[in-house]
N, C-alpha and C positions, 0 to 999 in steps of 0.2 A: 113472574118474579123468581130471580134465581137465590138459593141459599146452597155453600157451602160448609160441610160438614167434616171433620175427622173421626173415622171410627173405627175401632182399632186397629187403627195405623194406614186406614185407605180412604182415600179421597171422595167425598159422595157430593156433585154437583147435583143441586134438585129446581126443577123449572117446575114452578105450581102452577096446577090449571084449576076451572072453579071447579073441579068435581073432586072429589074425594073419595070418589067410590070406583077410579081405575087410574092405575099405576102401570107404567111401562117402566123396567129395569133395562141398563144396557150396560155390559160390559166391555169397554177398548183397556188398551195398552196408555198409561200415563201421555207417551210419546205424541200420539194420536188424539188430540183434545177434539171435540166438535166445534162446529164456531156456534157461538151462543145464540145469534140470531136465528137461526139456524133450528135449535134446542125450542126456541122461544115459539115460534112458528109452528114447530110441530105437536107441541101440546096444547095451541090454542085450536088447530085445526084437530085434534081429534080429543080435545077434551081429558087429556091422561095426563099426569104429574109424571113426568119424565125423571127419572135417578141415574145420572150418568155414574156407574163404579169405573173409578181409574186405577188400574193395578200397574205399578211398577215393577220391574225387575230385582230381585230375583221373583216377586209375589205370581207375575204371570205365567212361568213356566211351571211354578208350584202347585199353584190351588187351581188349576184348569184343569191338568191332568187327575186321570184316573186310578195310576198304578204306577208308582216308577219305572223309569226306561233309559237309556242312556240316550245322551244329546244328540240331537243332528248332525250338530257343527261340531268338530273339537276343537272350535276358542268359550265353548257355553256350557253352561256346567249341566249335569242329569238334570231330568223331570225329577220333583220328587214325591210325584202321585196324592199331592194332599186336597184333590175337588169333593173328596165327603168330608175332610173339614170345613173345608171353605162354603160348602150347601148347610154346615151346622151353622157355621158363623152368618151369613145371610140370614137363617130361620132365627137364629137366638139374640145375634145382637144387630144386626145392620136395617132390616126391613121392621122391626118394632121399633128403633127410632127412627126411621123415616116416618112412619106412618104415625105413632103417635105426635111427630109436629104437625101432621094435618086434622088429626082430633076426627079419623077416619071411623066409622061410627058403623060395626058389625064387618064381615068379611068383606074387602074391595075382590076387584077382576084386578090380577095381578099377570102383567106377561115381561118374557123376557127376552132378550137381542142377544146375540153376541156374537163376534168376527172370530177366527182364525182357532186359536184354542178356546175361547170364550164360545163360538158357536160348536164348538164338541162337546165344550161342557154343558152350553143352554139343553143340548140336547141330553145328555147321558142324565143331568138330573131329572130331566123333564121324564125321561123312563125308568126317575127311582123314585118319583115322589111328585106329590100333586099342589102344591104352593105354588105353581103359574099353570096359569090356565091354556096360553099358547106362547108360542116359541120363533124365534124370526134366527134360523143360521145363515152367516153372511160369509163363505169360506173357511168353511168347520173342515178341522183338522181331522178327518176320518181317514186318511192316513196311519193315526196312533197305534203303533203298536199293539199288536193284541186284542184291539177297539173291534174289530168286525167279528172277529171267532166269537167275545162279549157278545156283542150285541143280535147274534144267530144262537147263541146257547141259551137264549133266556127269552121267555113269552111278553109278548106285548101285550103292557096294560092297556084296560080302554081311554079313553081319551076324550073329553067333549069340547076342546080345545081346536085351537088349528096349530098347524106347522107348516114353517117356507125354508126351504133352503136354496140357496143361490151360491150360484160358482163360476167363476171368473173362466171363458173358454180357453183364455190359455194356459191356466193350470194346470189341466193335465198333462202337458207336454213343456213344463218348465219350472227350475229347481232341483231340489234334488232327485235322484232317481225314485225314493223312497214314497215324494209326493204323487206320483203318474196315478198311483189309483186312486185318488180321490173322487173323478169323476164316476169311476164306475161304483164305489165304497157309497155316493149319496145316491145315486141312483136304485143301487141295492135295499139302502134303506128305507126309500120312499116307495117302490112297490113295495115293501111289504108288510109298511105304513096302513099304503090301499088296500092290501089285502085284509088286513085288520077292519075296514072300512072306517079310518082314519082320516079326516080331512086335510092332506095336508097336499102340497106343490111344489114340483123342483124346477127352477129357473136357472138357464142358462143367459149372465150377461159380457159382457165387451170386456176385453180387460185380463190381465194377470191377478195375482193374488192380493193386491192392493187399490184395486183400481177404482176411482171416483166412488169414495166412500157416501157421500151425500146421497148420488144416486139410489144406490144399492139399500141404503138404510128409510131411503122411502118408500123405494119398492115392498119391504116388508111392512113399514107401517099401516100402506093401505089395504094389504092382504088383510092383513091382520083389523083393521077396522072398519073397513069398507064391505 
């Protein structure tokens, strides 16, 4: 069953499964809808109430990032570094009404998805704060500025969670010059992930930066539940 929600100001498509007691979050770009059958299927097969968050523009360059930075492009306006609001507004208002329409009853298993900027956010929260339990990045922007010097100056929490990250083999050699490290930027991070003795997996699949999203976002599902 799907419900459709507004909540301050972003879009939350919710597919209920009969459990109540785990939640999958996924964060895309408005543009980028799932097809619902799609949505449907996948919560019946693993038993999780699916929240598709859709952020529009300008929301997706804002609350993804970390820190502000100036644009890629110059037709696009800065980052404006607002993802610890945006992890407030999740904790305080977005995920207490989701969950309270399901009359969820003590702590769920709560995890989270997200593509492109969304998978740098899934990640960079996921290393401030423990409201999801695992994490599925689906071509995280590790790229971002400033993102890797972060994320080597500061100790890894532990984690009883998984983490996947997946990246399209021809991204490292396509777009701006800016993006080229990305494959080495995930790879960085997921030794030392395992160093941590962190469970977590970096897959490489077919594709540039957009490529057969369906795929890609089932591949983390069944990491993550299987």
């Amino acid at each position: 069953m799907k419900t459709s929600l507004q909540i301050e100001g972003i879009q939350c498509d919710i597919f209920t499964s009969s459990s109540t007691r785990r939640f999958t979050y996924m964060i895309y770009p408005e543009d980028e809808l799932l097809p619902e059958n799609w949505l449907t299927q996948q919560s019946k097969t693993y038993d999780t109430t699916i929240v598709m968050i859709y952020l529009k523009s300008p929301q997706w360059g804002d609350y993804l990032t970390p820190w502000p930075e100036a644009s890629v492009f110059k037709s696009s306006p800065p980052f404006q570094g607002k993802a610890e609001e945006f992890l407030k507004l999740l904790k305080s208002a977005i995920i207490p009404r989701i969950e309270s329409t399901d009359n969820t009853d003590g702590q769920p298993e709560r995890n989270l998805i997200g593509v492109s900027l969304s998978g740098l956010f899934a990640f960079w929260q996921w290393h401030n704060d423990d409201i999801f339990n695992s994490i599925g990045s689906i071509s995280g922007s590790f790229w971002y500025p400033g993102f890797m010097g972060w994320f080597e100056g500061h100790d890894i929490p532990p984690k009883s969670g998984k983490a996947i990250f997946l990246l399209g083999t021809k991204e490292p050699t396509s777009g701006p010059r800016l993006f080229h490290s990305v494959g080495e930027d995930t790879r960085n991070i997921v030794a030392r992930l395992k160093e941590k003795g962190i469970n977590c997996e970096f897959r490489w699949v077919e594709g540039n930066h957009v490529g057969d999203p369906l795929s890609r976002a089932s591949d983390v599902f069944k990491y993550i539940y299987v």
